[in-house]
N, C-alpha and C positions, 0 to 999 in steps of 0.2 A: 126872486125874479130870475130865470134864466137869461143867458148872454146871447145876445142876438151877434148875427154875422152877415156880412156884406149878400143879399142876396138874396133873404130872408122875407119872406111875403109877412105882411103885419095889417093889422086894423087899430084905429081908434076904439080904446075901452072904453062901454058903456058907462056913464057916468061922470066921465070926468070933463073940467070945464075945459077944454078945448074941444070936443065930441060936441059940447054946447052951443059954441061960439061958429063952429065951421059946420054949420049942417050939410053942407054939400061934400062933406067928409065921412058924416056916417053912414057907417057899411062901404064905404070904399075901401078897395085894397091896396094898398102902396108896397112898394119895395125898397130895400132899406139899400140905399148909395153909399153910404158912408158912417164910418165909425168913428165918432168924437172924442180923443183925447185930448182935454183941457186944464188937466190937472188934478181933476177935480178925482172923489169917489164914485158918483155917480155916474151911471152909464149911459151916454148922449149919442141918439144919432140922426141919421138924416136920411126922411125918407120921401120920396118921389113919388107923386100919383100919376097918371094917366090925364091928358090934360095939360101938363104942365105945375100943377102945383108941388112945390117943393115944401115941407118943414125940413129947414137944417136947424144940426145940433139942437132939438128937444131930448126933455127927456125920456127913457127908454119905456122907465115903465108906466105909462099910459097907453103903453100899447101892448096888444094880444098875439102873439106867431099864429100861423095861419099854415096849420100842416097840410 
């Protein structure tokens, strides 16, 4: 999984259960606000849609960079 960076356009990957639950998510493009250190190994971050809707701290790889 590559490292994403503040600034970084991303989509919800097909398939996974949040792309599920927010259909008003798929195929939107958000951008990533924030980068989640929590300790943890896993790479968390938070990304903002147009709209208004925020996911903070998910995690990274359910999502796709959008070159």
């Amino acid at each position: 999984m590559p490292s994403f960076k503040i600034g970084d356009r991303v989509r919800l990957a097909k398939g996974t259960m949040l792309c599920s639950s927010r259909e008003e998510l798929n195929g939107a493009l958000g951008v990533i606000t924030e980068l989640v250190d929590d300790g943890t190994r896993l790479e968390r971050i938070t990304v903002a849609y147009e709209g208004g809707t925020e996911l903070r701290g998910i995690y990274a790889g359910i999502f796709d960079r959008i070159e």
